[in-house]
Biopython code that builds the backbone (N, CA, C, O; Angstrom):
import numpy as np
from Bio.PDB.StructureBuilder import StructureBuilder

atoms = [
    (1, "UNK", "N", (0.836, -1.162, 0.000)),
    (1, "UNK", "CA", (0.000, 0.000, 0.000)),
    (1, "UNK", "C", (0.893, 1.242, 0.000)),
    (1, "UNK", "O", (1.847, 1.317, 0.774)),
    (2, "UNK", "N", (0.598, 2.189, -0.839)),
    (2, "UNK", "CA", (1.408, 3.390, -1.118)),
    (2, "UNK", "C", (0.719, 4.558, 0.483)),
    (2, "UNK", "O", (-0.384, 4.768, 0.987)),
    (3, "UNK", "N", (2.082, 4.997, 0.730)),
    (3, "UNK", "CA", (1.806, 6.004, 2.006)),
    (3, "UNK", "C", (1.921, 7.220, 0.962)),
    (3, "UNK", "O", (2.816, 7.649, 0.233)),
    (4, "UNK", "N", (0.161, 7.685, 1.325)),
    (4, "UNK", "CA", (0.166, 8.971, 0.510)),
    (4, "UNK", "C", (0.070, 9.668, 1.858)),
    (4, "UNK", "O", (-0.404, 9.238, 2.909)),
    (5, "UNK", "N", (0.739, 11.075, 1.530)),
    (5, "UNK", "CA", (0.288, 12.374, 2.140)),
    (5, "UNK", "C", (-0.807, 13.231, 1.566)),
    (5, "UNK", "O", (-0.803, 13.951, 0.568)),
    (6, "UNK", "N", (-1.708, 12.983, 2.414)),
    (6, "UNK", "CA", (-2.940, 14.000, 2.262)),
    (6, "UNK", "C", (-3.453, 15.456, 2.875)),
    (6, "UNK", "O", (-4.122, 15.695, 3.880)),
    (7, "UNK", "N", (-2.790, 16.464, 1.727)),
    (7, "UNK", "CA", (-3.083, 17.671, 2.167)),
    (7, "UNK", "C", (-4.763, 18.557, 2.652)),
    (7, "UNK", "O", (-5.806, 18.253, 2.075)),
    (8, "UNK", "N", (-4.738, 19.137, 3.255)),
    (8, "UNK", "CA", (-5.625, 19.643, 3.861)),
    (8, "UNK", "C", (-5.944, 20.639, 2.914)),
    (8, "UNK", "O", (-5.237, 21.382, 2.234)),
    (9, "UNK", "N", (-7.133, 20.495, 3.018)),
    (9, "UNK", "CA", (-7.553, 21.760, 2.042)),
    (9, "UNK", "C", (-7.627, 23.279, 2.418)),
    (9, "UNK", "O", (-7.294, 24.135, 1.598)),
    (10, "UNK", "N", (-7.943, 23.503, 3.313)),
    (10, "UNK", "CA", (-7.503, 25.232, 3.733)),
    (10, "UNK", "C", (-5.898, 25.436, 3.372)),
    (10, "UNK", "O", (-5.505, 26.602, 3.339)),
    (11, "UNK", "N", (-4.943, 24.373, 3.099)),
    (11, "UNK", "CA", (-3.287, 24.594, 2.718)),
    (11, "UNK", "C", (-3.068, 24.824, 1.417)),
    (11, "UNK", "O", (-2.013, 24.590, 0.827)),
    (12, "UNK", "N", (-4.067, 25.288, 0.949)),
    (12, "UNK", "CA", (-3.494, 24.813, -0.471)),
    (12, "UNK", "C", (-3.385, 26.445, -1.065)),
    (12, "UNK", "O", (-4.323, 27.135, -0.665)),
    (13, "UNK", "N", (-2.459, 27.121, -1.895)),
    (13, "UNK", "CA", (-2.598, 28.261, -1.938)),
    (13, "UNK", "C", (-2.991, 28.345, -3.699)),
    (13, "UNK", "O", (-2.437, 27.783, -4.643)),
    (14, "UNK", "N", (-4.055, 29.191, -3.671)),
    (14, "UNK", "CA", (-4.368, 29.269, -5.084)),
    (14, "UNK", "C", (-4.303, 30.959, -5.709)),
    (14, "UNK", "O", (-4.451, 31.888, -4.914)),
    (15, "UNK", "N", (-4.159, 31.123, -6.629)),
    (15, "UNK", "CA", (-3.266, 32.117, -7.497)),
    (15, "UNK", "C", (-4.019, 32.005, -8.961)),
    (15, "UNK", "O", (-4.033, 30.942, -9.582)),
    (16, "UNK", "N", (-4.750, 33.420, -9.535)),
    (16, "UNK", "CA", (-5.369, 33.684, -10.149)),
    (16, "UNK", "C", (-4.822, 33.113, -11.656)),
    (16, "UNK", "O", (-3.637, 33.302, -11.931)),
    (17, "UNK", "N", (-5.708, 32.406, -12.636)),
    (17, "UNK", "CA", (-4.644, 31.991, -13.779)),
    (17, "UNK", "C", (-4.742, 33.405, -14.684)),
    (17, "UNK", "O", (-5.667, 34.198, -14.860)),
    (18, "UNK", "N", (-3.084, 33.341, -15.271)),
    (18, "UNK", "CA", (-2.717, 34.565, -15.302)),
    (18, "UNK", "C", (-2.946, 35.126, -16.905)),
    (18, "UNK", "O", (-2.377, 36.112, -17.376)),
    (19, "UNK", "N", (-3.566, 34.568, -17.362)),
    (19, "UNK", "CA", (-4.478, 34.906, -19.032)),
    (19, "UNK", "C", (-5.778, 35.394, -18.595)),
    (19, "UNK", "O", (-6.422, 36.103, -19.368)),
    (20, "UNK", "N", (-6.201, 35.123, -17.543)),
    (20, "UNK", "CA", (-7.953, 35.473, -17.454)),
    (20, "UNK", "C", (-7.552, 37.369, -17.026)),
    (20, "UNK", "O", (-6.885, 37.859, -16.114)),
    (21, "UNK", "N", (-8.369, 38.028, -18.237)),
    (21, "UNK", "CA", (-8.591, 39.233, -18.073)),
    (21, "UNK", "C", (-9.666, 39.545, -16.708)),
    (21, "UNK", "O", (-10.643, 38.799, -16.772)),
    (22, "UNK", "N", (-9.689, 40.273, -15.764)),
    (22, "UNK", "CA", (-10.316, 40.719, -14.900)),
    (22, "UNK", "C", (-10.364, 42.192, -14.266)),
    (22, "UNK", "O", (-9.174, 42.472, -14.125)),
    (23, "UNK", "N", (-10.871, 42.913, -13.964)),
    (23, "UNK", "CA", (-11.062, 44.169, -13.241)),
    (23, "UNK", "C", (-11.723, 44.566, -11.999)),
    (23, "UNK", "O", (-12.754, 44.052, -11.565)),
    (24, "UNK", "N", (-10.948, 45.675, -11.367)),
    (24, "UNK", "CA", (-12.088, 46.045, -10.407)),
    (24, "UNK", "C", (-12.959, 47.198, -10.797)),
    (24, "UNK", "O", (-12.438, 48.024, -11.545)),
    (25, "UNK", "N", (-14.140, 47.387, -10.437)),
    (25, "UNK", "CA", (-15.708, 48.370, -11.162)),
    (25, "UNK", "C", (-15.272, 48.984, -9.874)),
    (25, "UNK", "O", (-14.627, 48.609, -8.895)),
    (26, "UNK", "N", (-16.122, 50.523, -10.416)),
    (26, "UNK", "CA", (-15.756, 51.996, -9.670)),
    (26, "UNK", "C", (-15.906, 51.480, -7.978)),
    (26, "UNK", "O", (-15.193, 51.727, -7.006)),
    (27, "UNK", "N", (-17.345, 50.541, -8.143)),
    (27, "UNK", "CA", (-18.084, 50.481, -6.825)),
    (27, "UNK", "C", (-17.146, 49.132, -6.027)),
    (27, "UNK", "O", (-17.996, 48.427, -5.483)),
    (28, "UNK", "N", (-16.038, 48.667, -5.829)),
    (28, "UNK", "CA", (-15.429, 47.181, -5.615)),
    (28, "UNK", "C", (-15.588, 46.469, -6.077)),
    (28, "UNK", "O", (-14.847, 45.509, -5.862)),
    (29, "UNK", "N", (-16.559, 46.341, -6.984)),
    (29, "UNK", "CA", (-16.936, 44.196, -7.521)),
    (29, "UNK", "C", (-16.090, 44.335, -8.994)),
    (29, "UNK", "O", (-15.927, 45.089, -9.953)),
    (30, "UNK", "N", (-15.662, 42.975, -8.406)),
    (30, "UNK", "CA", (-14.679, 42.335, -9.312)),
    (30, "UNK", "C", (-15.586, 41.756, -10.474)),
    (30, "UNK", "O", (-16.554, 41.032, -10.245)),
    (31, "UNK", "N", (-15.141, 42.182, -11.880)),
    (31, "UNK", "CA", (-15.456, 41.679, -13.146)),
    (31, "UNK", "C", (-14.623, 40.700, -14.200)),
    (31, "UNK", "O", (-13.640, 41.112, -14.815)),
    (32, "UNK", "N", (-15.127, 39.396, -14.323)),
    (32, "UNK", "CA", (-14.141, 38.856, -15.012)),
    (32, "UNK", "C", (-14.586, 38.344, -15.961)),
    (32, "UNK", "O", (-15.600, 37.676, -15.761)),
    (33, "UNK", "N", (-14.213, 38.396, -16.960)),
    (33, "UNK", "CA", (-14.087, 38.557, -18.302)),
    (33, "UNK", "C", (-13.939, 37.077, -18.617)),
    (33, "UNK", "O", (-13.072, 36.419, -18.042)),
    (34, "UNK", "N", (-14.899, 36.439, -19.666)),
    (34, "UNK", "CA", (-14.418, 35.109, -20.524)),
    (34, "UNK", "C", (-15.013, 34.674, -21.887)),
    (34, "UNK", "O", (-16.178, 34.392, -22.167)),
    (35, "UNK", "N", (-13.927, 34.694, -22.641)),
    (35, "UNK", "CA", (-14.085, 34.787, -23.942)),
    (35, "UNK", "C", (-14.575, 33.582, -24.149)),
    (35, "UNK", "O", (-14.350, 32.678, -23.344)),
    (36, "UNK", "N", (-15.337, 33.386, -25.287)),
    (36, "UNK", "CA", (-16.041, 32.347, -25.864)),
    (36, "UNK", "C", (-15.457, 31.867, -27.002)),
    (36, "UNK", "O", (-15.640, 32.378, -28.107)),
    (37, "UNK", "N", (-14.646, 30.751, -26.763)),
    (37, "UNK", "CA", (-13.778, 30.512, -28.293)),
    (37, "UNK", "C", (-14.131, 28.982, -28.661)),
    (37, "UNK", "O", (-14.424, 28.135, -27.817)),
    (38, "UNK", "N", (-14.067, 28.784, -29.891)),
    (38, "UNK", "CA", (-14.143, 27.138, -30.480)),
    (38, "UNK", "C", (-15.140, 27.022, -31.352)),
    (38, "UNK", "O", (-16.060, 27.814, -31.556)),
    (39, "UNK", "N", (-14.914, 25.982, -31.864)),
    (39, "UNK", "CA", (-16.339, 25.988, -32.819)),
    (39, "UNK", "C", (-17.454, 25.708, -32.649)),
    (39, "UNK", "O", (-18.180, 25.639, -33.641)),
    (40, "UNK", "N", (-18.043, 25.424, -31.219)),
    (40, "UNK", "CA", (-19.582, 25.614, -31.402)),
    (40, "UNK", "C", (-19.594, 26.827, -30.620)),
    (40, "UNK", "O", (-20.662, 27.422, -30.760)),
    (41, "UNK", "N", (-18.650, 27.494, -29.720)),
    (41, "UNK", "CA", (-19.324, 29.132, -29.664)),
    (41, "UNK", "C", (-19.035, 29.179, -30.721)),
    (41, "UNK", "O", (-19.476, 28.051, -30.942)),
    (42, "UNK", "N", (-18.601, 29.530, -31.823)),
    (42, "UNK", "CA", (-18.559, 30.230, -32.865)),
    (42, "UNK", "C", (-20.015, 30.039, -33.427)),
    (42, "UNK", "O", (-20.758, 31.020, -33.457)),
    (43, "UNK", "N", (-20.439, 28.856, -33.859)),
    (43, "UNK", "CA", (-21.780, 28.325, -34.534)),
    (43, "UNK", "C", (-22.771, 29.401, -33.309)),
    (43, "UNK", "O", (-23.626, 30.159, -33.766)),
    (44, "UNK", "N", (-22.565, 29.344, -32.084)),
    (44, "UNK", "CA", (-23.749, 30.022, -31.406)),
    (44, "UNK", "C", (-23.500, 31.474, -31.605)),
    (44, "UNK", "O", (-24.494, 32.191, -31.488)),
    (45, "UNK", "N", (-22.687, 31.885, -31.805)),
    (45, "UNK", "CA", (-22.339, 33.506, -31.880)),
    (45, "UNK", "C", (-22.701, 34.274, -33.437)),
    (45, "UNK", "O", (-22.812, 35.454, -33.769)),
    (46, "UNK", "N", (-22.825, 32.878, -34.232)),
    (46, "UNK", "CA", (-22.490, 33.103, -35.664)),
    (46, "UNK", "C", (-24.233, 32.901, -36.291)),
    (46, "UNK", "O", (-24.711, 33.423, -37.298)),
    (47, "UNK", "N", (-24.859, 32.044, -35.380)),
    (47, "UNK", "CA", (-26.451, 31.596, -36.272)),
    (47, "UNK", "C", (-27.266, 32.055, -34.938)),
    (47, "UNK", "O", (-28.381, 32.542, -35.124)),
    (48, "UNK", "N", (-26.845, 31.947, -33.777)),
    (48, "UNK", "CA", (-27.474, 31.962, -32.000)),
    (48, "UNK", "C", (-27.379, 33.646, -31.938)),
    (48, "UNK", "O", (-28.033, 33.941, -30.938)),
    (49, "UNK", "N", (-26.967, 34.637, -32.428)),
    (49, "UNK", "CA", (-26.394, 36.048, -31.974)),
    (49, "UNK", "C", (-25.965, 35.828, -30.191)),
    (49, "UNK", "O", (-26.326, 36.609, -29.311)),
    (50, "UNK", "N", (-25.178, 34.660, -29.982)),
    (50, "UNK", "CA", (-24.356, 34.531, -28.626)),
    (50, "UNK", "C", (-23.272, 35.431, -28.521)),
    (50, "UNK", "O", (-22.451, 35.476, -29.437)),
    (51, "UNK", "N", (-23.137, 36.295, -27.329)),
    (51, "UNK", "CA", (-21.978, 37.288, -26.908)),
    (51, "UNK", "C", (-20.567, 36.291, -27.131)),
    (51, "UNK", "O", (-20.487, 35.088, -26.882)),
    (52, "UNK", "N", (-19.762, 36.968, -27.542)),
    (52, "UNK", "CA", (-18.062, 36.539, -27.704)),
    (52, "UNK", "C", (-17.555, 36.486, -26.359)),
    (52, "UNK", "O", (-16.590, 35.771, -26.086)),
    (53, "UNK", "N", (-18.165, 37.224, -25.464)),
    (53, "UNK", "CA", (-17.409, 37.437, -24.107)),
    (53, "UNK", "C", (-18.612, 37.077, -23.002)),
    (53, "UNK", "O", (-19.773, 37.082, -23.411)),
    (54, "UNK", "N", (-18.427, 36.869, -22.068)),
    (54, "UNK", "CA", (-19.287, 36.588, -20.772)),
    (54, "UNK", "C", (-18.446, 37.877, -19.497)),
    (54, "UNK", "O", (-17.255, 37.824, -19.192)),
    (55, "UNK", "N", (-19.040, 38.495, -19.176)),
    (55, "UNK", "CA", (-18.780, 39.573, -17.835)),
    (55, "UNK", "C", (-19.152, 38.879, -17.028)),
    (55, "UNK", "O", (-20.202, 38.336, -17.374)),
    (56, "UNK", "N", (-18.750, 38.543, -15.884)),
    (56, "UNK", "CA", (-19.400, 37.656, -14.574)),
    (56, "UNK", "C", (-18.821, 38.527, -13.282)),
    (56, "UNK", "O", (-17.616, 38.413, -13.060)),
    (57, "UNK", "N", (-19.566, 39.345, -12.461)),
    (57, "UNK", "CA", (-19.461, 40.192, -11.668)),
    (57, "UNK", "C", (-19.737, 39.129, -10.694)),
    (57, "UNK", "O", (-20.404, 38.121, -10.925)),
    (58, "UNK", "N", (-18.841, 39.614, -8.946)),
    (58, "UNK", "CA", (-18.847, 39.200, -7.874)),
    (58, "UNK", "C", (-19.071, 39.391, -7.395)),
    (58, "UNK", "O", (-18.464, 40.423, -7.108)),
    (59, "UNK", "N", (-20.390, 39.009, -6.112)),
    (59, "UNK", "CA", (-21.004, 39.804, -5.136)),
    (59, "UNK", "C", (-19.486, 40.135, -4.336)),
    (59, "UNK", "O", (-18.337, 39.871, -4.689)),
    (60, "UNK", "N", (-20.108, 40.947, -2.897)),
    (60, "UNK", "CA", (-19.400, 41.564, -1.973)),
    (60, "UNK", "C", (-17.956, 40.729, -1.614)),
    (60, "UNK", "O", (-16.821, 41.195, -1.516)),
    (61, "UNK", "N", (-18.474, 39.165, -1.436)),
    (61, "UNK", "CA", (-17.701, 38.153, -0.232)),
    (61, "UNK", "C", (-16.626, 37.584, -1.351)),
    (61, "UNK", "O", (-15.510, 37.073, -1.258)),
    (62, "UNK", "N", (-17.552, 37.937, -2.521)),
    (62, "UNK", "CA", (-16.139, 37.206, -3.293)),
    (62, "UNK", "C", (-15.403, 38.237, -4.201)),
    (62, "UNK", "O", (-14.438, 37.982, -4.921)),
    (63, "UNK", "N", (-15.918, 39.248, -4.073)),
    (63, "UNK", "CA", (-14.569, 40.166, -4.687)),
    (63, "UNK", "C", (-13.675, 40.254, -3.734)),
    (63, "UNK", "O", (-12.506, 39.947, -3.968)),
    (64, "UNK", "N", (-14.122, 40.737, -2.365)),
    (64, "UNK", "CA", (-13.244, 39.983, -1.391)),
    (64, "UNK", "C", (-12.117, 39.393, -1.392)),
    (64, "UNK", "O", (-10.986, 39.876, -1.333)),
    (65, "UNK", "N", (-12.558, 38.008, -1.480)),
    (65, "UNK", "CA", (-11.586, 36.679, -1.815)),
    (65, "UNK", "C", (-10.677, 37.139, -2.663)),
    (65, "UNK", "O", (-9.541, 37.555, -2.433)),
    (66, "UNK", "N", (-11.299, 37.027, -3.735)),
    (66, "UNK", "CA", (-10.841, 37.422, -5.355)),
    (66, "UNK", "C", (-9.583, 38.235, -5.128)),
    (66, "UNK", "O", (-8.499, 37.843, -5.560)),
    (67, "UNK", "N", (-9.729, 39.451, -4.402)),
    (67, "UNK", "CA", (-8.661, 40.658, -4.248)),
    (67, "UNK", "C", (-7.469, 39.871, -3.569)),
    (67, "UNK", "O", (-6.295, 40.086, -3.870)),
    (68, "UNK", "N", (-7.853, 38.974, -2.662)),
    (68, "UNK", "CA", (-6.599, 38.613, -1.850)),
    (68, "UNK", "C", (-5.759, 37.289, -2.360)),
    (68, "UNK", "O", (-4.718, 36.877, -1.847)),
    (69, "UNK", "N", (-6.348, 36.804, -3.318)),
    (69, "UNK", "CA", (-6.022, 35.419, -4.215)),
    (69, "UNK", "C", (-4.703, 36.172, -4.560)),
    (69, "UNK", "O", (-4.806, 36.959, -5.501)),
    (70, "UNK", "N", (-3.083, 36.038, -3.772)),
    (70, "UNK", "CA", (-1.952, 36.536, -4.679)),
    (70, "UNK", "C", (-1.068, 35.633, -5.099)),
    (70, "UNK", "O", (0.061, 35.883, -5.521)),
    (71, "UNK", "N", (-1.677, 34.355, -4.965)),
    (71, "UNK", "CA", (-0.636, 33.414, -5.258)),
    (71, "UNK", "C", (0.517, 32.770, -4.066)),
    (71, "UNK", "O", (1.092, 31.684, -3.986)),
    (72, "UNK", "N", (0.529, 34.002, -3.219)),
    (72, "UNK", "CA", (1.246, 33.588, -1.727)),
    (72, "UNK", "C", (0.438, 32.874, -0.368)),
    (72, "UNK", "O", (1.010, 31.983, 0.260)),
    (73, "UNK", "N", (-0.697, 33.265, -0.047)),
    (73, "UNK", "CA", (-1.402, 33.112, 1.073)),
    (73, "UNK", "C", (-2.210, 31.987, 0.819)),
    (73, "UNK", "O", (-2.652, 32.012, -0.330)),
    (74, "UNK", "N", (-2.667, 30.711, 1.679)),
    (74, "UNK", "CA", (-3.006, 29.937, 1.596)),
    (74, "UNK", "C", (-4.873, 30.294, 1.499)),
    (74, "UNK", "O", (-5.264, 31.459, 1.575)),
    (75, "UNK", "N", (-5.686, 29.327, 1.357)),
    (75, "UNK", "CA", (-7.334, 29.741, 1.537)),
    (75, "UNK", "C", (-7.343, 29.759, 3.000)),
    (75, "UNK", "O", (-8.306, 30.482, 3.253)),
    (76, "UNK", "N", (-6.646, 29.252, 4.507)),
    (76, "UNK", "CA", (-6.606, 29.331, 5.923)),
    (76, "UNK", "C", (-6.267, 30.775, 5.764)),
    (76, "UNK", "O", (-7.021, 31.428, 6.485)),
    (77, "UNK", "N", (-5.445, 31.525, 5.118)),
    (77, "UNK", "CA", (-4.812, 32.976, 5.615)),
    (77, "UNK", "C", (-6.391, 33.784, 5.182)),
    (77, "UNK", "O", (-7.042, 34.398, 6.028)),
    (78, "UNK", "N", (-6.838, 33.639, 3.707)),
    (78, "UNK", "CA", (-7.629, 34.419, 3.361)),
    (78, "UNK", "C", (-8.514, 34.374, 4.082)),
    (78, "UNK", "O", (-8.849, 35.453, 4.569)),
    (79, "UNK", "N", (-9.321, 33.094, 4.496)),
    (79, "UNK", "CA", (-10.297, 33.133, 5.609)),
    (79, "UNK", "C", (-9.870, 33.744, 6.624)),
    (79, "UNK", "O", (-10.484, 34.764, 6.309)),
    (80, "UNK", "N", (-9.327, 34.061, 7.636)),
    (80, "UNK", "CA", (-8.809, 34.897, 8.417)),
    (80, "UNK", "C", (-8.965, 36.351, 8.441)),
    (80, "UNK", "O", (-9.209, 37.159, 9.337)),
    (81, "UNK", "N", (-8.695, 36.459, 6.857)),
    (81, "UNK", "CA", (-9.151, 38.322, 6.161)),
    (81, "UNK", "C", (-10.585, 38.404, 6.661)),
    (81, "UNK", "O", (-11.270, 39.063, 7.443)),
    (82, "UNK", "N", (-10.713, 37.082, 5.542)),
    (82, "UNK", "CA", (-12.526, 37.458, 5.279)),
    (82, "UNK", "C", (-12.836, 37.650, 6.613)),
    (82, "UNK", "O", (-13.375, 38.729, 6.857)),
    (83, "UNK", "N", (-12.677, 37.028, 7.390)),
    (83, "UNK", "CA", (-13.380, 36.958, 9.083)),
    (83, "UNK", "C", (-13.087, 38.018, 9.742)),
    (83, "UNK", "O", (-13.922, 38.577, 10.454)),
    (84, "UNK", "N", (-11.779, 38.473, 9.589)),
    (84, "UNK", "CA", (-11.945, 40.258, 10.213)),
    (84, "UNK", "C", (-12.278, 41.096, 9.540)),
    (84, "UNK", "O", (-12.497, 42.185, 10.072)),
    (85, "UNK", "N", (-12.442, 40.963, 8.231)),
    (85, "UNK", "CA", (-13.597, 42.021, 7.640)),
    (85, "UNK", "C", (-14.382, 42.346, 7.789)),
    (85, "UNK", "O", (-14.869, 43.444, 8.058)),
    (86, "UNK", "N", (-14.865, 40.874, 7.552)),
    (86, "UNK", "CA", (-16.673, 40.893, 7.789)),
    (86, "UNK", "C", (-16.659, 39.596, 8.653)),
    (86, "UNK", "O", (-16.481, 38.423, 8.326)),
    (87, "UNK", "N", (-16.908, 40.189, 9.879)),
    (87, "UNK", "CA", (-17.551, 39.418, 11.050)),
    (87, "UNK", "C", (-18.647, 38.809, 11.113)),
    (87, "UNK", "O", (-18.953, 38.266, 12.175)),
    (88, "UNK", "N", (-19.355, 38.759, 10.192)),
    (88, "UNK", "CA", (-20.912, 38.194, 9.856)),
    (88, "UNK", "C", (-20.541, 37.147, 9.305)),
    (88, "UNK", "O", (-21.276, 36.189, 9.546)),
    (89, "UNK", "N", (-19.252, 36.848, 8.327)),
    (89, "UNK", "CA", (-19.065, 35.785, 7.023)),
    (89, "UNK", "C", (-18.416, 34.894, 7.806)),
    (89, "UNK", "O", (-17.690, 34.001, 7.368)),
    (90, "UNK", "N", (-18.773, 35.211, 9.570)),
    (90, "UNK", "CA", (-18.104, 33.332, 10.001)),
    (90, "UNK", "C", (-18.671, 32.245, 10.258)),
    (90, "UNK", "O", (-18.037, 31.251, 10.611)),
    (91, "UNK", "N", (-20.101, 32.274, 10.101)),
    (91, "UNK", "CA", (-20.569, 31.504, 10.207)),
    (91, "UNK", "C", (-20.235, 29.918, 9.245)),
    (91, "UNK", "O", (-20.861, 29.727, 8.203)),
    (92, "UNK", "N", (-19.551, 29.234, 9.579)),
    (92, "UNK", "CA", (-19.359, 28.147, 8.421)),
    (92, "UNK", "C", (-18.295, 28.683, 7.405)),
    (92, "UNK", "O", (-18.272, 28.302, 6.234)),
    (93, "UNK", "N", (-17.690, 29.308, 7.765)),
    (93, "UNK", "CA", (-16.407, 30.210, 7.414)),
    (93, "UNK", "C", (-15.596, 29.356, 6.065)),
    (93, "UNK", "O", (-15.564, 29.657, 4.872)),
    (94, "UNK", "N", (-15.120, 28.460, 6.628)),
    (94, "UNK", "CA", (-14.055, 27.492, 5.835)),
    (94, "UNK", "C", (-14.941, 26.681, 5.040)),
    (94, "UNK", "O", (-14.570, 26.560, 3.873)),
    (95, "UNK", "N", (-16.025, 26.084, 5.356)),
    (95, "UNK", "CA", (-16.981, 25.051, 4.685)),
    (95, "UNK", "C", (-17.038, 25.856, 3.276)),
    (95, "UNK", "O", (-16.711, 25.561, 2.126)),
    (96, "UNK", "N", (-17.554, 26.910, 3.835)),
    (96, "UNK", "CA", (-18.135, 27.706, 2.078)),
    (96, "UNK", "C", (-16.901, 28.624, 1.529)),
    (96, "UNK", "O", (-16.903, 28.588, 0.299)),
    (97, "UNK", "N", (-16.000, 29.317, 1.973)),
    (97, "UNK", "CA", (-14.457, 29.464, 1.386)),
    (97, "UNK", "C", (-14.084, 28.353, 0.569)),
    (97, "UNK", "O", (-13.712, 28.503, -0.595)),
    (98, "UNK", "N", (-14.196, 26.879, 1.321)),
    (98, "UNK", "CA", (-13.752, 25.897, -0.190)),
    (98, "UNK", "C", (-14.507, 25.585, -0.855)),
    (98, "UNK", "O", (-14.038, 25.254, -1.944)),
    (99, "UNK", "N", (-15.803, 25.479, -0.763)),
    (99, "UNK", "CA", (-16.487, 25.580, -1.860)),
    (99, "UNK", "C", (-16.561, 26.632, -3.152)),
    (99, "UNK", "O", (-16.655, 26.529, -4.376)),
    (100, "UNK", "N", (-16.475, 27.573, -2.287)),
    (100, "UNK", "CA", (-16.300, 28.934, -3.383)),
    (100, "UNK", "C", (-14.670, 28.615, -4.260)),
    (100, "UNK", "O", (-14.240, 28.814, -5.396)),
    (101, "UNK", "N", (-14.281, 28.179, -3.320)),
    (101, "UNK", "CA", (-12.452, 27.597, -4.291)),
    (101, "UNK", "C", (-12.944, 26.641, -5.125)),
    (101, "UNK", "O", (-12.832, 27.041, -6.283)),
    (102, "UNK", "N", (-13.437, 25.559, -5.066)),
    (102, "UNK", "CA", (-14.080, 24.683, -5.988)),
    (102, "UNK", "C", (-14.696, 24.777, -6.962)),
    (102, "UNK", "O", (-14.517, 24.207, -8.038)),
    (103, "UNK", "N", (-15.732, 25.749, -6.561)),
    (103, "UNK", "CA", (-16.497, 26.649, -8.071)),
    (103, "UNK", "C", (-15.755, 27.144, -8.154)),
    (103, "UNK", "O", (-15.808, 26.970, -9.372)),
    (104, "UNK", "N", (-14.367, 28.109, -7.969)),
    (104, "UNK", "CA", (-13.386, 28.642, -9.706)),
    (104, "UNK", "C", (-12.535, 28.214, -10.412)),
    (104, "UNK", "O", (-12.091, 28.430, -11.540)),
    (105, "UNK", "N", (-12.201, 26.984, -8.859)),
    (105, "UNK", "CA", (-11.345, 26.126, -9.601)),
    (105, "UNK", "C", (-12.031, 25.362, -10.832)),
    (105, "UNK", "O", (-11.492, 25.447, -11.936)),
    (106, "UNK", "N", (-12.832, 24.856, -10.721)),
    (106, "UNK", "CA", (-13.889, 24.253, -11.837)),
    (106, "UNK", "C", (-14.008, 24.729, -12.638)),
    (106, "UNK", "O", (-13.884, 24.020, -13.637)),
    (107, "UNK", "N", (-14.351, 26.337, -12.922)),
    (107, "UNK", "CA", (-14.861, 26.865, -13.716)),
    (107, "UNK", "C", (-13.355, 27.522, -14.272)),
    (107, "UNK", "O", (-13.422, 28.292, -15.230)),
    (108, "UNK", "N", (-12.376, 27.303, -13.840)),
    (108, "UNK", "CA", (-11.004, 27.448, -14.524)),
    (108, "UNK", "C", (-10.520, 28.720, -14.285)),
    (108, "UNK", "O", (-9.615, 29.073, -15.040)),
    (109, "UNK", "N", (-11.018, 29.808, -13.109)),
    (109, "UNK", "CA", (-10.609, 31.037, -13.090)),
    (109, "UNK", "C", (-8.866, 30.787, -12.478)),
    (109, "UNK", "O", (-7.736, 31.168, -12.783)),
    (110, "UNK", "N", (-9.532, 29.891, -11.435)),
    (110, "UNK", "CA", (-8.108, 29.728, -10.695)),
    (110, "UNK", "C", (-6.951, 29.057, -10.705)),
    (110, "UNK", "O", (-7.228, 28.269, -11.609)),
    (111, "UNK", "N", (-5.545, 28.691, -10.289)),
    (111, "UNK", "CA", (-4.968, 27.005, -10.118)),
    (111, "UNK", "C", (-4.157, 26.938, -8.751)),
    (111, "UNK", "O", (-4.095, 28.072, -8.276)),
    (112, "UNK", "N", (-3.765, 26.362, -8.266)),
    (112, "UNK", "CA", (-3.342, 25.851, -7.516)),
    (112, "UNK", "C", (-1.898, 25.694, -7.107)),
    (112, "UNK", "O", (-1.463, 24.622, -7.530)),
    (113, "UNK", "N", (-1.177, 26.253, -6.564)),
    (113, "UNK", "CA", (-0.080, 26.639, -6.701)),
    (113, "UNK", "C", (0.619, 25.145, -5.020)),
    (113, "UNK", "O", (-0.038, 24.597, -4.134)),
    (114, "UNK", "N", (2.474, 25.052, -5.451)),
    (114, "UNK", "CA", (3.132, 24.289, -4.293)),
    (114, "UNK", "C", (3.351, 25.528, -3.751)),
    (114, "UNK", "O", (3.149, 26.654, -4.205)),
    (115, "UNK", "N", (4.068, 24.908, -2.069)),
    (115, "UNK", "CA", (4.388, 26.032, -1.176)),
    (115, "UNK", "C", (6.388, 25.931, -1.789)),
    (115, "UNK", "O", (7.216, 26.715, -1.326)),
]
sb = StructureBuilder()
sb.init_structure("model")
sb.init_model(0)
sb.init_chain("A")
sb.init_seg("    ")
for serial, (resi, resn, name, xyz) in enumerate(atoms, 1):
    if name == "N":
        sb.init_residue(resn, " ", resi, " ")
    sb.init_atom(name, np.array(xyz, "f"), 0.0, 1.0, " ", f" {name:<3s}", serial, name[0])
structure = sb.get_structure()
């Protein structure tokens, strides 16, 4: 039997992937930008009148996040932010921090960086 080491997930430090165009709007929320490329967006953009780009704005908690994602600090450090920020967002603090890592990791905003 192979002795794996199994990292903890609040350790893991993740770092914005560095092609995804993004901004911050006048008011804080983070806007990020994703182009629609290949050939069936094309077919939907081309016969569908489908947008080339998708804008996907971030409520409050995750522009948040978003801002502090530098590639150095683990998701344990950022939770820590979030929690002295906003003292309301501890309820279940870490549960939904990795989930929210999961949805961008998924959705490919983010990756995953070694220490």
């Amino acid at each position: 039997m192979k002795d794996r080491k199994e990292k903890n997930y609040v350790d893991l430090i993740p770092a914005i992937r560095p092609d995804l165009p993004w901004k911050v709007l006048e008011d804080g929320v983070v806007e990020i930008t994703v182009e629609h490329t290949g050939f069936y967006n094309w077919i939907a953009q081309k016969f569908f009148h489908r947008p080339r780009c998708s804008y996907i704005k971030l409520e409050g908690y995750g522009s948040f996040v978003w801002k502090q994602i530098d590639g150095q600090k683990t998701i344990y450090e950022i939770g820590k932010q979030l929690e002295a920020e906003h003292t309301e967002a501890s309820n279940q603090l870490y549960e939904r921090l990795c989930k929210y890592f999961g949805i961008l990791k998924s959705n490919g905003f983010i990756v995953y960086q070694n220490k």
